[in-house]
C-alpha atoms as one frame of an Amber mdcrd trajectory, in Angstrom:
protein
 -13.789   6.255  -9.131 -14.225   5.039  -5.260 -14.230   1.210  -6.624 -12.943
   0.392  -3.135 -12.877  -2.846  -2.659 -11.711  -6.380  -4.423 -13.819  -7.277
  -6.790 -13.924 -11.207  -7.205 -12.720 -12.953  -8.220  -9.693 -10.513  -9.321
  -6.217 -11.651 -10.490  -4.042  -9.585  -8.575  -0.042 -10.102  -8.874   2.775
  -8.807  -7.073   4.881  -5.797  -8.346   7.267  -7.467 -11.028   6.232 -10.799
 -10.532   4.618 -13.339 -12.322   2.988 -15.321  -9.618  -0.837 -14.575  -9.316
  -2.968 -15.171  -6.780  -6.739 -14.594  -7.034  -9.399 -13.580  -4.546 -12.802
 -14.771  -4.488 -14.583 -11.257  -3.734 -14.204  -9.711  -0.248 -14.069 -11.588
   3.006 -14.786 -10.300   6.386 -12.186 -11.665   8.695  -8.352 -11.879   8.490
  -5.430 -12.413  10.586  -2.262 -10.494  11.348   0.625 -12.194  11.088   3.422
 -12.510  13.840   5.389  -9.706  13.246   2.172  -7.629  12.889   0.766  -5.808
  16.120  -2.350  -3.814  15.972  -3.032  -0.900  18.103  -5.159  -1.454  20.664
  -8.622  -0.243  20.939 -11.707   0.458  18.793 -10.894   2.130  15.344 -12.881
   4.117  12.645 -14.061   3.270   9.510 -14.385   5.263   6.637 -16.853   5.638
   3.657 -15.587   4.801   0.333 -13.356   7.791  -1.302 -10.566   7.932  -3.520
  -6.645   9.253  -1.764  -5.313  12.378  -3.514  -2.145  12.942  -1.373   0.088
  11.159   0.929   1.640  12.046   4.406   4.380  10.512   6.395   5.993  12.928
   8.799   8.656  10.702  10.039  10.408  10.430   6.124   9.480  14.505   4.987
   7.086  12.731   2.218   3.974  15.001   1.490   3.084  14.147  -2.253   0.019
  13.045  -4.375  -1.707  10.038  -5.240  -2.983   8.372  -8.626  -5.025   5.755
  -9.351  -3.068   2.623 -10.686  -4.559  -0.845 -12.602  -2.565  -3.725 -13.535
  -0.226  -4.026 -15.835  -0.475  -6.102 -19.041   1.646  -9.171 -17.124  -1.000
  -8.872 -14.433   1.568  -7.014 -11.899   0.005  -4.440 -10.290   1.081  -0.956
 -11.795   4.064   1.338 -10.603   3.705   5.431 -11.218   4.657   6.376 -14.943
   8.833   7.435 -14.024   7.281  11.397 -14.989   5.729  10.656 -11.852   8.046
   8.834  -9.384   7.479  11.514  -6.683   3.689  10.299  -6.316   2.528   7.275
  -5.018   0.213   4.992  -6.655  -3.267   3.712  -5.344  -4.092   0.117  -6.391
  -7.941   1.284  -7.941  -9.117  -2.129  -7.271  -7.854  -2.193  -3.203 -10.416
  -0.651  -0.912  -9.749   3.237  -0.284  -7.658   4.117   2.557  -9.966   3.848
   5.879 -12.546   0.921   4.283 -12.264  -2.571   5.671  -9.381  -4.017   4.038
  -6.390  -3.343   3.207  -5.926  -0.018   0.492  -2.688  -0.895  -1.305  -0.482
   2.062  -2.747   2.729   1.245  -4.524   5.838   3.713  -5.396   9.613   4.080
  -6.460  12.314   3.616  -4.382  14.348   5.568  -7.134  15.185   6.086 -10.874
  18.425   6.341 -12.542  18.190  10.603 -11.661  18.380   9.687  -8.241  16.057
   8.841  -4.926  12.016   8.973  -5.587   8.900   8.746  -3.274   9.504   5.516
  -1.360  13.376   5.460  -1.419  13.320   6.187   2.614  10.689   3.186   3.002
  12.639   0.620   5.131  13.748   3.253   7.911  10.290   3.241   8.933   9.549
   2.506  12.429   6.650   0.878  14.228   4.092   3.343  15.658   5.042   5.932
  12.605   2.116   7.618  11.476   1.329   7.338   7.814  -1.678  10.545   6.593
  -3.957   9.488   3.824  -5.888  12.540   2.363  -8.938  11.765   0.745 -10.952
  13.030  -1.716 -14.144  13.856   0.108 -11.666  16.159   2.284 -11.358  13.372
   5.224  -7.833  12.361   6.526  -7.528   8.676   7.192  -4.290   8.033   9.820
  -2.574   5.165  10.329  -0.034   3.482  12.525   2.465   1.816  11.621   2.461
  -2.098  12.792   5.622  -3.480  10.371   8.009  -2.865   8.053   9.044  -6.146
   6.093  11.373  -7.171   2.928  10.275 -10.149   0.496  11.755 -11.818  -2.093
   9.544 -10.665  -4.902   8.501 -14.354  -5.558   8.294 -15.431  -2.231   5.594
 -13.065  -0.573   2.998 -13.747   2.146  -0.394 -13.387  -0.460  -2.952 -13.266
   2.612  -1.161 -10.885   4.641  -0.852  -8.446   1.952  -4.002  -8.493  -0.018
  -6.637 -10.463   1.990  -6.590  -9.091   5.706 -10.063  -7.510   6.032 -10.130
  -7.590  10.082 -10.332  -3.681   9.943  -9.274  -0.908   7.771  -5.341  -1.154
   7.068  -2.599  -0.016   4.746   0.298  -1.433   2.891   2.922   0.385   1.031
   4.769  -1.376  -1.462   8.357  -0.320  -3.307  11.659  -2.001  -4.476  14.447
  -3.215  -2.366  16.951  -5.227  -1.555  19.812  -6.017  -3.730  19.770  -4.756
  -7.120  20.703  -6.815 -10.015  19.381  -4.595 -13.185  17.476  -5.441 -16.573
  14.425  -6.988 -16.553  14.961  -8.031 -12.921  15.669  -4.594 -10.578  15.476
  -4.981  -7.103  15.165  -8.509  -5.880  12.810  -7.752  -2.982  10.196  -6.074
  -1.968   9.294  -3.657   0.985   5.979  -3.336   2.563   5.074  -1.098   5.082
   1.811  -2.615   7.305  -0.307  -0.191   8.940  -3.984   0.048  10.513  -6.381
   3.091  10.702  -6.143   4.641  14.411  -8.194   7.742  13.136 -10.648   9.609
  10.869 -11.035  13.426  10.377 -12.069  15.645   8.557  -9.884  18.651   6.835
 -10.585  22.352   8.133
């Protein structure tokens, strides 16, 4: 595994939607948008590895990760519903602590009740968000925003194409809920940037 990265150009669609929006390989520079405020100073970043588990203290979450492709209608995958307590790692994002920004997607909930991500909105700026990795390295990140989009009215660049430094963005459902083929009308993303890199004991 350890793809890591965008490969280009890659069709690469938002969860449930049809909209696509390609990327022409990896670039080196990207903004933050206004709501978005990195911390300050230098940060670390991270050889290539795949996450296995994800930490964030402030909801109680401490659960694996999978690897996740797209979906036949080009959305990005969700977990298999066996495995709505896990979190799923977009295979073609960069790995969590890489420039870029490592995208991992998850339930808010099933008809049996709350799953991984159902807490995701409560999330506060300055949170810390614990990516464990597979070469036994912990990537941390801060928490810059928590935002909801219409699911066909998302900000492309902010979410796929920031590669200013190594950063995170958890996706799941939200909003209001209207069933069938359509679900949750939203979605909520989580943006976060790599304050540190260490190593397991």
């Amino acid at each position: 595994m350890g793809k890591g990265r965008f490969g280009g150009p890659l069709a690469v669609a938002l969860i449930a939607v049809g909209a696509v929006a390609t990327f022409a390989g990896v670039v080196q520079k990207g903004a933050f948008g206004p709501d978005d405020v990195a911390p300050p100073g230098r940060f670390p970043v991270m050889e290539p590895s795949d996450p296995v588990e994800i930490r964030i203290p402030s909801l109680k979450i401490d659960a694996p990760v999978h690897d996740v492709g797209l979906a036949d209608d080009g959305s990005i995958e969700v977990p298999a519903l066996e495995r709505h307590n896990q979190a799923g790692w977009y295979e073609n994002s960069p790995t969590p602590g890489q420039y870029g920004p490592a995208v991992l997607v998850g339930h808010a909930d099933t008809r049996d009740g709350p799953s991984i991500f159902h807490g995701l909105a409560t999330v506060r700026p300055g949170a810390r968000i614990e990516v464990e990795r597979r070469d036994d390295s912990v990537a941390v990140f801060e928490v810059n925003s928590v935002e909801k989009f219409k699911k066909a009215d998302q900000p492309i660049d902010r979410i796929y194409a920031d590669f200013s430094r190594p950063a995170l963005r958890l996706i799941t459902c939200g909003g209001e809920f209207k069933g069938g083929s359509i679900g949750y009308v939203d979605n909520i993303i989580v943006f976060a940037s790599l304050v540190e890199a260490r190593k397991e004991p």
